[in-house]
Structure formats: C-alpha cells, structure tokens
VMD Tcl script that draws the C-alpha trace (Angstrom):
set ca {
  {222.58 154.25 37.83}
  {221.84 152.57 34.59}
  {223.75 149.78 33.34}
  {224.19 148.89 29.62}
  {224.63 144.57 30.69}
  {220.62 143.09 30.50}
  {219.92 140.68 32.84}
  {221.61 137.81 31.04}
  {225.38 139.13 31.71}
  {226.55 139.65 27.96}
  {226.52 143.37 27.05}
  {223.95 144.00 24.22}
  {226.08 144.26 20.75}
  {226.90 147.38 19.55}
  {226.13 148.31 15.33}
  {227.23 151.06 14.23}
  {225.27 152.87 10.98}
  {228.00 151.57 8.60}
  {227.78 147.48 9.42}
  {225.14 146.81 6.95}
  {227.36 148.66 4.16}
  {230.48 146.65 5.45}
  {228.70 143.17 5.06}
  {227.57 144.04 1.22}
  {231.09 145.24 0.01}
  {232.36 141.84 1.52}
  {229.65 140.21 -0.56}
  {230.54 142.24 -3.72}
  {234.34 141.33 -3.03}
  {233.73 137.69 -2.85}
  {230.93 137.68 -5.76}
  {233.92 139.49 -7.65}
  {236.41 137.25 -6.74}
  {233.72 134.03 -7.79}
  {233.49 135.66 -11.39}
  {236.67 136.34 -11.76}
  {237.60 132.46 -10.81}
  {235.55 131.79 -13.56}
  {236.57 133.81 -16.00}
  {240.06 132.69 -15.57}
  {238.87 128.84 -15.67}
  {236.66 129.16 -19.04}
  {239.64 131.36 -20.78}
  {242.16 128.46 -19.75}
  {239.66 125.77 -21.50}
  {239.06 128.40 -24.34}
  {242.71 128.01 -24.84}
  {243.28 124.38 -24.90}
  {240.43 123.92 -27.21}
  {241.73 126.58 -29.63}
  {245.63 124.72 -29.31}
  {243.28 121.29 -30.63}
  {241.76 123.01 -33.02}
  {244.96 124.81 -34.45}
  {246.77 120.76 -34.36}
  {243.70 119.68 -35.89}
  {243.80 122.37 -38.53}
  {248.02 122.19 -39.43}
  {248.18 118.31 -38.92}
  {245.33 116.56 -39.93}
  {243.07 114.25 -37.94}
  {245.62 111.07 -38.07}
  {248.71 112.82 -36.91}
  {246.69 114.79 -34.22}
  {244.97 111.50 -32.66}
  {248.87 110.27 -32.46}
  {249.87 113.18 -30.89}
  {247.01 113.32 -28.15}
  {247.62 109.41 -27.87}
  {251.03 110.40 -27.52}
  {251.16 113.17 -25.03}
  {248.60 110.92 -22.91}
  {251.48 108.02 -22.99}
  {254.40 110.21 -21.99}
  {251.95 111.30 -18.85}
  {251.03 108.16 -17.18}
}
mol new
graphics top color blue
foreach p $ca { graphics top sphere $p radius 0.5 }
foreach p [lrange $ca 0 end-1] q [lrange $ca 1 end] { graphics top cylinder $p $q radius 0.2 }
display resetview
C-alpha cells in the first residue's frame, strides 16, 4: 500500500490547476485597489488647490493670505 505522507510526516501540498490564476487576480485586486487609493488622494489635492486658486482669483492675494492665516489660527 502506498501512502501519500513522505518520510518527513507532513502530507505533500496539494495545487490544484487554478492556484496560479487565483494568486494573479489577488494581485490585480490589490494593484486595483493601490491605483484607485491614488486616484482618490491626487483628486482630493486637485481640489484644494483649485478652492486656492478660485480665493486667489475672487479675493485677491491680501485678503486670501488673511484668510489662510486665518483658517490656520482658528485650527490650532
């Protein structure tokens, strides 16, 4: 009778065909999930910079310096 434990006691692993597939769709999923990260973080800065830009643009460089300075007071 044949046994499937080798000599060292653990039972050899078992892979099936579709393993290899498994482990790359994991690896797409978190590459994904990295970009999309991202993409969230540089539209969030996009944002703020356009808000400064739009101050800068209605208000003028004096009154939007004093409302930075401001905002930056109120927070700490």
């Amino acid at each position: 009778m044949v046994s499937d434990v080798p000599l060292g006691g653990k039972p050899a692993p078992c892979y099936d065909g579709d393993l290899k597939e498994r482990t790359m769709s994991a690896s797409r999923s978190d590459i994904q999930t990295r970009i999309a990260g991202r993409a969230l973080f540089a539209a969030a800065i996009l944002c703020v910079v356009a808000a400064g830009a739009l101050l800068w643009a209605r208000y003028g460089g004096a009154v939007f310096n004093d409302m930075i300075l401001a905002g930056l007071a109120w927070c700490f």
